[in-house]
Phi, psi and omega in degrees: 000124183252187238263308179296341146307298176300306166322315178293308165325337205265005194248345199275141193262021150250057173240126171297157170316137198249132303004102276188143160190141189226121167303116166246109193310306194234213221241028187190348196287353216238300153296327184289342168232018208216346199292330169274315157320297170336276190317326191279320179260048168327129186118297184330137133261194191196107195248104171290129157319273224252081197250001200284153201260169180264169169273164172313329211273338213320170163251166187298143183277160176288311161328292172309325174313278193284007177241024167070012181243172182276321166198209215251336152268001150302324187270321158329285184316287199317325194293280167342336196251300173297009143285337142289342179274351183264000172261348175266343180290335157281000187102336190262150179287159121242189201205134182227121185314303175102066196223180174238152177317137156298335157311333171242038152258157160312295171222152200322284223284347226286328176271015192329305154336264174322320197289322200294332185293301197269349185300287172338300198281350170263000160299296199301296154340285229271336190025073195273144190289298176222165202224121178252143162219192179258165140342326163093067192249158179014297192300116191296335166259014166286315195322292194285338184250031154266307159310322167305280145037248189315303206269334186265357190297313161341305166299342192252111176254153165097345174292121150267157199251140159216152169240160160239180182268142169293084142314131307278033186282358163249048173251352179287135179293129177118331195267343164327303188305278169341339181294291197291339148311309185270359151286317162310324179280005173253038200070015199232114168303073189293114187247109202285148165242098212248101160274116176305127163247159174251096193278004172313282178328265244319279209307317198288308163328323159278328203293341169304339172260048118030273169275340142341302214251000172282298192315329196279345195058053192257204104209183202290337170283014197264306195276012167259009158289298192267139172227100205226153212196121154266167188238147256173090191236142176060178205053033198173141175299350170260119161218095190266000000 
């Protein structure tokens, strides 16, 4: 995408408002459903949860395993680093929480707390016009930092909220649908969106994640067909 592109894109008006932040559970989940948004919104962050190294001692994960590493900080570093080169090919800063993958935790839920905390104070810092997050599907730390989510919109007013669907975990049959049900049932309204996106970037940018997609048994022109965004209304004094 060259420069007279991204401009014309960055005017278009079904692209959200700039300051642009896209939420991200893990070290890729913010391109694998977001890499055209991104691309579209030059400029944009992307603040990930769960960037914290495991301890050394940790055991190899089935996850780690199957993405071709030895132990669980050989898959940190590699992991950091293809997230930085795929964050620079959309164009976006990031920004990293410090929190661990629920693969080296005791338990899922264990920071539910913290994340909702430091998640906020680094929203309230950054003071985004809008805020994309995901959806929360299936995988249990998308779950917790859609839900974290979900608990700051309140706090934040003047914010427009989109969710997007989790690549690829919304390919499991149902769970969209399960999603946008328990988000109804909290009052909060999910509206289908059409964002303008920039679909050049998008394959080359999952292709940075390398060892990702050897685990997912994928490849980057598979998962970039879908990008799919709600707009995210009620259940909160933003109602934008």
């Amino acid at each position: 995408m060259d420069l007279a592109q991204a401009q014309n894109l960055a005017d278009d008006p079904s692209l959200p408002s700039s300051p642009l932040v896209v939420i991200s559970p893990h070290l890729d989940d913010a391109v694998l459903s977001c890499a055209g948004l991104l691309a579209a919104r030059p400029g944009s962050t992307v603040v990930t949860v769960f960037t914290a190294r495991a301890p050394m001692q940790h055991p190899l994960t089935d996850w780690d395993r199957r993405c071709g590493f030895d132990s669980a900080d050989a898959a940190m570093t590699c992991r950091l680093a293809e997230d930085r080169e795929a964050l620079a090919i959309v164009g976006a800063a990031g920004r990293a929480l410090g929190f661990l993958d629920c693969q080296y935790t005791a338990t899922a839920d264990q920071d539910a707390p913290p994340i909702t905390e430091r998640l906020f104070h680094v929203l309230a810092g950054l003071a985004p016009a809008s805020v994309v997050m995901p959806l929360g599907v299936f995988h249990c730390d998308h779950e917790r930092v859609s839900d974290a989510a979900l608990m700051i919109r309140d706090a934040l007013p003047g914010v427009a909220w989109f969710g997007y669907e989790d690549v690829p975990h919304c390919d499991r049959p149902g769970v969209v649908q399960a999603r946008l049900a328990q988000l109804h049932a909290r009052g909060v309204t999910a509206t289908p969106v059409r964002l303008a996106v920039d679909a050049a970037s998008k394959a080359r940018a999952i292709a940075a994640y390398a060892s990702q997609l050897k685990g997912l048994e994928s490849t980057a022109l598979e998962l970039a067909v879908h990008e799919t965004y709600w707009r995210l209304t009620g259940g909160t004094t933003n109602t934008n």
